[in-house]
Wavefront OBJ file of the C-alpha trace (Angstrom):
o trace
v 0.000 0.000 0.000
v 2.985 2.589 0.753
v 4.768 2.216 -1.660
v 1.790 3.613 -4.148
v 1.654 6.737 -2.306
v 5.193 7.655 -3.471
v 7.993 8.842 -1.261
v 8.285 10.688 2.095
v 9.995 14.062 1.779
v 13.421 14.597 2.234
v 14.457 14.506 6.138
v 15.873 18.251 5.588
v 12.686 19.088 4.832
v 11.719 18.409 8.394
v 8.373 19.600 9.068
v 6.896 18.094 6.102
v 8.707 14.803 6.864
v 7.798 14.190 10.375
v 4.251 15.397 9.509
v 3.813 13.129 6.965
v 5.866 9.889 8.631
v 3.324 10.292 11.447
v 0.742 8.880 9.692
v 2.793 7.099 6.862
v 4.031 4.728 9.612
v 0.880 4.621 11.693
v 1.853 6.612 14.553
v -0.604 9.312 14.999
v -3.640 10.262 12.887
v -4.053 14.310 12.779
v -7.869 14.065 11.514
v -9.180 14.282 14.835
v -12.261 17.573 14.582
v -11.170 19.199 17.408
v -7.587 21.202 17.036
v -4.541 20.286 19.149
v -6.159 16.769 19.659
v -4.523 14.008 17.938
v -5.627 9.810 17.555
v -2.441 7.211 18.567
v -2.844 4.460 15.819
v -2.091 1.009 17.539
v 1.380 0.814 15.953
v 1.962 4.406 17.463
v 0.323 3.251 20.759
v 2.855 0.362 21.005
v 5.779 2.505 20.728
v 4.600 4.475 23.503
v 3.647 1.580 25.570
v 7.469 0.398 25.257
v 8.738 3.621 26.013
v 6.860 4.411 28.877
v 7.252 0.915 30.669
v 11.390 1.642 30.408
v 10.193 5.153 32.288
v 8.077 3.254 34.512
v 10.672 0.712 35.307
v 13.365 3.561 36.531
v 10.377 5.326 38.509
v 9.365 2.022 40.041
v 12.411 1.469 42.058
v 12.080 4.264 44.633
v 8.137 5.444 43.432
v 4.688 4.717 43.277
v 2.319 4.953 40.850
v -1.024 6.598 41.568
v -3.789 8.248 40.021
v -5.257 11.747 40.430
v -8.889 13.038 39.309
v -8.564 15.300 36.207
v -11.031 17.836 37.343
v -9.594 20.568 40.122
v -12.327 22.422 41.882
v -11.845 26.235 41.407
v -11.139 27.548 44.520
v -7.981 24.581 44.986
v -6.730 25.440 41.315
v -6.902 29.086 42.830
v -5.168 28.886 46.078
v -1.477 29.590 44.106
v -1.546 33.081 42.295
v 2.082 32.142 41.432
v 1.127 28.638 39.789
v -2.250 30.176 37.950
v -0.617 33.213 36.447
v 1.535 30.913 34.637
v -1.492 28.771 33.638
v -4.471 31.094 33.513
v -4.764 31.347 29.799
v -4.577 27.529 29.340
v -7.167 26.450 31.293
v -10.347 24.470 30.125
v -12.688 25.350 32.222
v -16.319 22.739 32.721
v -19.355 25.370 33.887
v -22.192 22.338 33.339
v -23.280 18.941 34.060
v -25.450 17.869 31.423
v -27.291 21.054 31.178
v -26.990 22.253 35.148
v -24.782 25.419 35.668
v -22.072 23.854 38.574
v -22.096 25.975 41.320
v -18.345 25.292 41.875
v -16.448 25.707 38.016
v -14.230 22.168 37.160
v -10.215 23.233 35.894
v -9.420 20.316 33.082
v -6.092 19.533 34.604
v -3.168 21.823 33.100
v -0.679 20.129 35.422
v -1.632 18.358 38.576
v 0.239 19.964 41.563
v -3.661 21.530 42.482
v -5.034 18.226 42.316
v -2.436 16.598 43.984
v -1.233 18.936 47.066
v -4.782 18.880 48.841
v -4.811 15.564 48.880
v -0.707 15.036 50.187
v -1.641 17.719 53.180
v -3.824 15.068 54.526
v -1.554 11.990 53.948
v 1.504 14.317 55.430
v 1.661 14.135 59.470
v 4.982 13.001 60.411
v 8.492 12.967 59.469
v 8.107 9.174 59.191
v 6.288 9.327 56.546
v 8.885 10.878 53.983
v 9.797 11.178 51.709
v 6.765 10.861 49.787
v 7.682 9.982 46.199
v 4.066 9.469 43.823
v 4.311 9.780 40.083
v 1.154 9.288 37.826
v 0.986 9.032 33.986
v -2.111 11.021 32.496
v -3.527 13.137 29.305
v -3.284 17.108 30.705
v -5.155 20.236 28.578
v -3.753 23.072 27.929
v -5.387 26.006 25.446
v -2.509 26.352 23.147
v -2.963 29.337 21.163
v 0.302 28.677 19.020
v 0.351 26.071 16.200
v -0.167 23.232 17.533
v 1.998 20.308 16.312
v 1.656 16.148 17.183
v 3.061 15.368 20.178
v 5.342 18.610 20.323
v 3.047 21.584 21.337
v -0.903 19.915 21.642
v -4.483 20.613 23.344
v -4.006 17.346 24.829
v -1.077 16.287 26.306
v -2.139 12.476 26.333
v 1.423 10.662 27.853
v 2.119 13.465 30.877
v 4.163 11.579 33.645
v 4.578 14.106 36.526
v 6.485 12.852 39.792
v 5.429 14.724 43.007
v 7.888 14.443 45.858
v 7.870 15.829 49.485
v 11.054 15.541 51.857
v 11.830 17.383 55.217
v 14.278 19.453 54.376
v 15.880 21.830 51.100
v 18.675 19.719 50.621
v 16.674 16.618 50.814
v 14.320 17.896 48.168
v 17.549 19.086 46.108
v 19.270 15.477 46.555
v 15.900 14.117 44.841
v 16.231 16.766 41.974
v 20.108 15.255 41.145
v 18.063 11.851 41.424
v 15.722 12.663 38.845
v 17.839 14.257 36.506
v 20.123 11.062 36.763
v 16.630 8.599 36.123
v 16.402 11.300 32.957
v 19.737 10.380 31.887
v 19.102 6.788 32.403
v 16.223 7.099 30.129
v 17.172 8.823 27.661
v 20.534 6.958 26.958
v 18.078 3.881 26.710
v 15.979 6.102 23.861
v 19.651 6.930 22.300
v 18.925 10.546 22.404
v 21.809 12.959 23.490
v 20.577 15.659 26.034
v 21.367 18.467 27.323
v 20.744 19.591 31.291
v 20.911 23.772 32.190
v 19.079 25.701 34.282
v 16.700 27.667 33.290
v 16.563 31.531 33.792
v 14.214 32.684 36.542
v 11.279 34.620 34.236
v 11.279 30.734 32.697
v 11.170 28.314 35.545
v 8.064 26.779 36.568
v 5.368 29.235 38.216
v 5.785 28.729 42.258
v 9.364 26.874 41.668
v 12.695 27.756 43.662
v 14.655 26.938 40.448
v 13.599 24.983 36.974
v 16.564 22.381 35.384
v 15.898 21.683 32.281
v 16.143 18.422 29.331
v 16.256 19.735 26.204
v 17.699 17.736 23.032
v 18.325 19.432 19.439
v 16.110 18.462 16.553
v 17.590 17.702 12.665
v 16.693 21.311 11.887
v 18.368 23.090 14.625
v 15.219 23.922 16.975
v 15.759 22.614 20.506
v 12.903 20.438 22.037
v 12.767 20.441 25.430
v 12.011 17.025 26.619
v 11.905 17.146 30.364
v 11.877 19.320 33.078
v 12.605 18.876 37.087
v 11.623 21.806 39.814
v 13.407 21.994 43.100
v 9.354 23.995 45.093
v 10.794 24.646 48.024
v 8.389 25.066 50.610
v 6.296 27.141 48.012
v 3.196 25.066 48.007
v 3.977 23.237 50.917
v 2.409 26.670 52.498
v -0.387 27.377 50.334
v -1.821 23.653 50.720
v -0.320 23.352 54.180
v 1.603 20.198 53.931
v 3.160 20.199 57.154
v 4.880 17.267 59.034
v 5.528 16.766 62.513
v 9.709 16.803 62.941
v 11.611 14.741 65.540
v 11.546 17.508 68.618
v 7.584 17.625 67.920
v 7.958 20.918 66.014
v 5.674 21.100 62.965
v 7.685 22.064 59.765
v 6.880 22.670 56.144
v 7.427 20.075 53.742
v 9.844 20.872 50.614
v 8.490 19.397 47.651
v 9.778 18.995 43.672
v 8.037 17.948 40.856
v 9.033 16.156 37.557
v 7.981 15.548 33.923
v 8.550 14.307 30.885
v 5.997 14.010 28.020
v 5.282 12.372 24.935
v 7.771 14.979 23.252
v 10.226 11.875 23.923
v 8.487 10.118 21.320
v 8.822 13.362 19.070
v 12.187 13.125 19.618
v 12.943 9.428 18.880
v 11.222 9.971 16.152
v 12.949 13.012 14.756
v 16.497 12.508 15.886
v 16.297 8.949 14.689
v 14.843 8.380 11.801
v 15.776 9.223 7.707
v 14.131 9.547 4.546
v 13.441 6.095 4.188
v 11.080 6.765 7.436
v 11.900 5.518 11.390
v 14.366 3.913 13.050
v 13.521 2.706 16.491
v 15.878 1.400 18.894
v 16.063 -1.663 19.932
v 14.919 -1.384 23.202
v 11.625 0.264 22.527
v 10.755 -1.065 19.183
v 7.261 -2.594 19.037
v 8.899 -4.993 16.799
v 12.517 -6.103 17.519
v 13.400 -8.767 14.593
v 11.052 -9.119 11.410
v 11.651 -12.271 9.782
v 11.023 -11.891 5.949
v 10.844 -16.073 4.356
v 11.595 -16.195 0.837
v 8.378 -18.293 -0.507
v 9.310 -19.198 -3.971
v 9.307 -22.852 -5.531
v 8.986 -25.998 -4.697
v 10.839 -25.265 -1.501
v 7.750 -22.936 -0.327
v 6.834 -25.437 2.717
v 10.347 -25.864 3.853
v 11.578 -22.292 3.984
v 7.988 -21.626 5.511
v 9.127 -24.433 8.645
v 12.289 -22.834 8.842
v 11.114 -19.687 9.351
v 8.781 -20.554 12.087
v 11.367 -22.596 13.967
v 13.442 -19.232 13.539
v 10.185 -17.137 15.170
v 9.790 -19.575 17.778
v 13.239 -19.393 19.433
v 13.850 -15.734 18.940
v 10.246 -15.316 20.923
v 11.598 -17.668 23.682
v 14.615 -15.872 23.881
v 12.393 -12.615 24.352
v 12.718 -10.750 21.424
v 9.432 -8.952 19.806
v 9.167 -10.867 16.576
v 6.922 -10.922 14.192
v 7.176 -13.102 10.594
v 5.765 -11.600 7.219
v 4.148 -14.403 5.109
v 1.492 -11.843 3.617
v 1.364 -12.113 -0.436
v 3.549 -9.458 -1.549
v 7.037 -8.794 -2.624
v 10.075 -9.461 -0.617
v 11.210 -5.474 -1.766
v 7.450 -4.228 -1.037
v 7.809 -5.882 2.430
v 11.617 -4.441 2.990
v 9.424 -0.894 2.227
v 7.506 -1.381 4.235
v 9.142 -2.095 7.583
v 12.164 0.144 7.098
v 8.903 2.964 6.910
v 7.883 1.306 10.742
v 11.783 1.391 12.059
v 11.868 -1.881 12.692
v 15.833 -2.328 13.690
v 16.362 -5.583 12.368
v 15.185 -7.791 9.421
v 15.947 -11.300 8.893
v 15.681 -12.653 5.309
v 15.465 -16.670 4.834
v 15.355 -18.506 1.237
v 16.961 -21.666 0.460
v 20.171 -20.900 0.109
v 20.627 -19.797 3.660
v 18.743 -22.880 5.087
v 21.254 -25.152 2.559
v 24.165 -23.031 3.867
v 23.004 -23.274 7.576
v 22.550 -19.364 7.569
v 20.448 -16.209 8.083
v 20.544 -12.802 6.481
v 20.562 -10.352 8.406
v 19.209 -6.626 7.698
v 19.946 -3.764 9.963
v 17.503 -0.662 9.744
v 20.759 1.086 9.428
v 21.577 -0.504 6.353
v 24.394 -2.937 7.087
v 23.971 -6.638 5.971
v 25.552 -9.736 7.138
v 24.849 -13.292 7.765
v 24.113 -14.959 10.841
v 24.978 -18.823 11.806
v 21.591 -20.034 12.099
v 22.860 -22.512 14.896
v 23.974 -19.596 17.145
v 20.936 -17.551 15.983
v 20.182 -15.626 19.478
v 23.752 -14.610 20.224
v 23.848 -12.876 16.854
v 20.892 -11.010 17.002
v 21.620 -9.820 20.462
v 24.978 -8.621 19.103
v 23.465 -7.111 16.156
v 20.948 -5.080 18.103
v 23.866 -3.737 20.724
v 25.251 -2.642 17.848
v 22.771 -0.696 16.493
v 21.910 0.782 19.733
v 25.282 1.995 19.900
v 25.725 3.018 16.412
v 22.587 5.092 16.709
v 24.065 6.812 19.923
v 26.467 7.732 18.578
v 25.493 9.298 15.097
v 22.813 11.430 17.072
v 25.550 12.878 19.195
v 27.391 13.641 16.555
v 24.423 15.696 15.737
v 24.499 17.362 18.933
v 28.374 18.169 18.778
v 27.951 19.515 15.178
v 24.939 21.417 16.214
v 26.509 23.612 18.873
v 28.015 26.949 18.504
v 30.628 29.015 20.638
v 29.898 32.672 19.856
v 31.585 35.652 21.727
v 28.442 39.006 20.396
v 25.425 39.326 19.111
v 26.669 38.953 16.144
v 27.639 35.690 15.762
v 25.563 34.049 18.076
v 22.873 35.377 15.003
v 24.935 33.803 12.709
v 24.962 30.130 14.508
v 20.879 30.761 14.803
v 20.772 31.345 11.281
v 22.828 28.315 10.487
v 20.415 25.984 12.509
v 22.619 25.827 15.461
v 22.422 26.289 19.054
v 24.728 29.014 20.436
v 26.713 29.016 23.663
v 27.246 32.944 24.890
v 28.483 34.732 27.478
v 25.508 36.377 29.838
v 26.154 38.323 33.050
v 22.510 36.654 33.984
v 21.246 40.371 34.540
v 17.314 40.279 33.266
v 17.830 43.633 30.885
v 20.621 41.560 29.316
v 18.799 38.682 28.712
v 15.813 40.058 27.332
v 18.195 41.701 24.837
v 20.076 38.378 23.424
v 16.478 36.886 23.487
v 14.824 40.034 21.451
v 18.298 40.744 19.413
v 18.872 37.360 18.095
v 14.980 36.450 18.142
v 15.729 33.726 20.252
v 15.160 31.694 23.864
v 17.661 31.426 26.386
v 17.703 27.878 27.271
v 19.735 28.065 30.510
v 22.914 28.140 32.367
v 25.213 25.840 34.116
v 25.005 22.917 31.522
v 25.738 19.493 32.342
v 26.793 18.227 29.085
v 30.071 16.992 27.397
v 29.031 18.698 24.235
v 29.169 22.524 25.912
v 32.296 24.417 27.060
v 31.500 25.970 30.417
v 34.092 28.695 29.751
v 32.294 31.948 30.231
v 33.633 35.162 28.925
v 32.316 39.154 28.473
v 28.699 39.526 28.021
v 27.639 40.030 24.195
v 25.289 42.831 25.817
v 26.832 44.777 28.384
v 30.737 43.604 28.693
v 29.999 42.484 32.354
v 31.730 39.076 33.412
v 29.770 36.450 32.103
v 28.266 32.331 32.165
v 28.054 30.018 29.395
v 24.823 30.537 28.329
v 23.058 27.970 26.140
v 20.834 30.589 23.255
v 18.387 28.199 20.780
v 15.248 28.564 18.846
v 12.724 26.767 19.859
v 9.832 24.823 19.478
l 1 2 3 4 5 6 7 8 9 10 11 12 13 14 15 16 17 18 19 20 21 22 23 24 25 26 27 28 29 30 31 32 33 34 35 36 37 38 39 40 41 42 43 44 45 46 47 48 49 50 51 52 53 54 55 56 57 58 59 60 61 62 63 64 65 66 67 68 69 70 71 72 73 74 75 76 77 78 79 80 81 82 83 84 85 86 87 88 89 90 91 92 93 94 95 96 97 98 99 100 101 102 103 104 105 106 107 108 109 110 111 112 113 114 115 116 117 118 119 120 121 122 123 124 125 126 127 128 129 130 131 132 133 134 135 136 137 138 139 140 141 142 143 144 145 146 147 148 149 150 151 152 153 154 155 156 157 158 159 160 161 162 163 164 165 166 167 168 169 170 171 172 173 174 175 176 177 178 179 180 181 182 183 184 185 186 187 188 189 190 191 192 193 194 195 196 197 198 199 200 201 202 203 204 205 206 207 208 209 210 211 212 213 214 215 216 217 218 219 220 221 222 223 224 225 226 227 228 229 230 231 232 233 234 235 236 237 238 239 240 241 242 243 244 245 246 247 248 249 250 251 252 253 254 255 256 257 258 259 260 261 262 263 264 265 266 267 268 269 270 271 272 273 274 275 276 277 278 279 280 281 282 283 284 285 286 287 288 289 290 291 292 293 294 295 296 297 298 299 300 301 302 303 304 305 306 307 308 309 310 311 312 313 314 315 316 317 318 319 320 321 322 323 324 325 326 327 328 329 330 331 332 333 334 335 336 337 338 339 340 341 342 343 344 345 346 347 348 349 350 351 352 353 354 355 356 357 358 359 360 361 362 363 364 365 366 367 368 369 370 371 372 373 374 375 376 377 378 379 380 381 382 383 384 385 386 387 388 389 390 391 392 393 394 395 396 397 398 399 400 401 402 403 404 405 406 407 408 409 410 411 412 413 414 415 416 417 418 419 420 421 422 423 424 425 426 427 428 429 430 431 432 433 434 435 436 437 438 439 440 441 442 443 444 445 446 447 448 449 450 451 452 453 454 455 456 457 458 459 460 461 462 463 464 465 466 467 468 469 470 471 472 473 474 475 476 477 478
C-alpha cells in the first residue's frame, strides 16, 4: 500500500517529513475535529507503551504509581496566584453537568500539583512518613494558542508523567532533583537521544518553583525540544496547601516538595532525531517490533523455507525478542518498504540458500547486511541489536556536537541561529541583558550551568553589556 503513495519528503525538509511519517508509519492520525487533539494508531500506541514501561521501570524502584482526578475544583486550582498566572490562559474550564450550571467551576487539569497537594496535606503528618515519592501518567489540557503540532506543542497532552515528591528538608528535596535528573539520563541513553541539562533563567522556571533544570535535546533542523523538566518547590506550596509534618523535637515544619515531567515529546524526539528519509528507526529497546523475519516463498521449496522460518520465530520469541514473521502475499522489496517505513531495527531474510548453507541474512535498519549462523541464531541477534543501539548513539551525538556553537556578540551568536545551530554565549545573567540576546537574536535562552560533554562551560564578556559572564546555552525553539 505505501509504496503507491510515493515517497516521504526529504528529512531536511523536516516539518513536512515528520508530519507526513506520522501517519505514513501509523503513529498518529491528525484528523481528529477538534484542534490540538490528535488519535495514537495502535502501531503508534505500542511505541509508547514500550517507552513508557522503560520510564516506569526507573520510577518504580524508589516510586509509586497513583492516580489523580482530572477535574480541580476552582477555589484549589486558585489557592497559588504564582502557579495560575503561569497557567491562567490555558485552562479548560467545565461550567455544566449535562445542562446544570455547577455551582463550583471544574479546571481540566493543566498540570496536577492543584489536584495533587490537597490531597498530600492530609496523607503528610509526620516525618516518618517521607519522603513521599508518587508519580502518575495522564492526558493534561492546555489552550494552546500557538500552532499546535503532534506530540510537540498539543491541546491534549495524552502521555504526561509528573512525579510529586515531598522531603523534610531543602537539601533533601535538592538530593531528589540530582536523582531525577540522573533517572532522565538513564532514560534517555536507553531512547539513544543525546541531552542536554541547564538551568533555566528565573522569568522561565516553573510558576511557584525555587529553580527549573531543564532536558532539552536538538532536533535535525536546529530547533531545541525540550524534553523534560525537574523543579526543586521549596516550601512554596507546601504553604499554600499546608503540607506540614511533625519533625523529631515535635515541632511542625513545612514540607519541601519537587516535581518532575517528561511528556510524549520523547516520542517526538525518537522519532525526529532517529529516523531518515526512508522513514523511522527505532531502537532496539523500545521497538514494538525487535526482529522481522522476511521467508523467501518461492518454488517448490515454499513449505520448507515456511518451517524454517517458524522454527526461527519460535526461538527468537523464547529468547524474548518482539518478533513478528511476514508471510502476507507481496514482494520481498514491497515488504523491505515497508518495515524500514515502521523502524523496525532488524530484518531477517530466509530462502533456500541460507537454510542449505546453515545461515540467516541479516538486515539492519541502518543498512548494514551480514549473515548470521543459524545454529547460534540468538547470540547474533543480540549482538546485532547492541550494535545498532550503539551506532545510533552515537550518530545522534554527533548531531548534537555539530549542532553547537561558541559565539563571543550578538553577532555571531545570530549567525549560529541562522545556520540551525544552538549558540553558547556569554551572559552576566542580569534580566535587561537577557531580554536583549532573546529580542536581538529572536531567540530563547535555554539556561545556564550545563551538564553536558558537548558545551564548554568557559564563560567570557557579556555580548550585551561587557559584564563578566556564564556560558549561556541561546536556541530557537519549538
Amino acid at each position: 500500500m505505501d509504496d503507491e503513495l510515493g515517497a516521504l519528503p526529504p528529512k531536511s525538509q523536516f516539518s513536512e517529513w515528520y508530519n507526513d511519517l506520522l501517519w505514513r508509519a501509523e503513529v498518529m492520525d491528525v484528523r481528529y475535529p477538534v484542534k490540538g487533539l490528535y488519535v495514537w494508531y495502535p502501531y503508534g500506541f505500542a511505541i509508547r507503551k514500550h517507552v513508557y514501561s522503560r520510564l516506569r521501570e526507573l520510577l518504580d524502584r524508589d516510586h509509586q504509581e497513583a492516580l489523580f482526578p482530572l477535574l480541580i475544583p476552582e477555589q484549589e486550582f486558585m489557592k497559588e496566584a504564582e502557579h495560575i498566572k503561569g497557567f491562567e490562559d490555558e485552562v479548560y474550564w467545565v461550567t455544566h453537568g449535562g445542562t446544570t450550571p455547577l455551582e463550583v467551576k471544574l479546571a481540566l487539569r493543566p498540570t496536577s500539583e492543584t489536584a495533587i497537594y490537597p490531597m498530600y496535606a492530609l496523607w503528610v503528618r509526620s516525618h516518618a512518613d517521607l519522603p513521599l515519592k508518587i508519580y502518575q501518567i495522564v492526558n493534561t489540557f492546555r489552550y494552546e494558542t500557538k500552532q499546535t503540532r503532534p506530540l510537540i506543542r498539543l491541546r491534549e497532552i495524552t502521555s504526561f508523567m509528573e512525579s510529586h515528591t515531598v522531603h523534610t528538608t531543602w537539601d533533601e528535596a535538592e538530593a531528589q532533583v540530582e536523582s531525577e535528573i540522573a533517572l532522565t539520563r538513564e532514560f534517555y541513553a536507553s531512547l539513544c537521544i543525546p541531552i542536554i541539562i541547564s538551568k533555566r533563567p528565573d522569568w522561565d522556571k516553573f510558576p511557584g518553583a525555587d529553580y527549573t533544570i531543564a532536558v532539552d535535546t536538538v532536533m535535525p533542523n536546529g530547533r531545541t525540544l525540550q524534553i523534560g523538566t525537574v523543579h526543586h518547590l521549596g516550601t512554596h506550596f507546601s504553604k499554600t496547601f499546608n503540607i506540614t509534618y511533625e519533625d523529631d523535637k515535635g515541632v511542625q515544619q513545612h514540607a519541601n516538595q519537587t516535581c518532575y515531567g517528561i511528556s510524549e515529546r520523547c516520542i517526538a524526539a525518537l522519532i525526529g532525531v532517529h529516523g531518515d528519509d526512508k522513514g523511522l528507526i527505532l531502537p532496539p529497546a523500545v521497538a514494538t517490533i525487535q526482529v522481522v523475519i522476511v521467508p523467501i516463498l518461492i518454488g517448490k521449496r515454499h513449505d520448507d523455507v515456511l518451517a524454517s522460518a517458524q522454527a526461527l520465530e519460535a526461538e527468537l520469541k523464547s529468547a524474548g525478542f518482539r518478533v513478528k514473521m511476514d508471510t502476507r502475499d507481496m514482494r520481498p522489496g514491497a515488504k523491505y518498504y515497508w518495515w524500514e517505513l515502521r523502524g523496525v531495527p532488524l530484518r531477517l531474510e530466509l530462502g533456500p540458500r541460507d537454510i542449505d548453507g546453515g545461515k540467516v541474512m541479516a538486515v539492519t535498519r541502518l543498512g548494514e547486511k551480514k549473515p548470521l549462523e543459524r545454529s547460534g541464531v540468538v547470540e547474533g541477534v543480540n549482538g546485532v541489536l547492541a550494535g545498532i543501539a550503539e551506532a545510533m548513539k552515537a550518530k545522534a551525538e554527533d548531531h548534537v556536537k555539530a549542532s553547537l556553537c561558541t559565539a563571543g556578540s550578538i553577532a555571531a551568536c545570530n549567525a549560529s541561529l541562522n545556520e540551525g545551530k544552538v549558540a553558547v554565549v556569554p551572559w552576566c545573567g542580569d534580566r535587561a541583558c537577557g531580554d536583549a540576546i532573546e529580542e536581538q537574536s529572536n531567540s530563547s535562552i535555554l539556561g545556564t550551568e550545563a551538564r553536558s560533554p558537548y558545551v564548554s562551560a568557559e564563560g567570557g564578556a557579556c555580548v550585551i553589556c561587557g559584564k563578566p559572564g556564564k556560558a549561556t546555552l541561546v536556541g530557537r525553539t519549538y
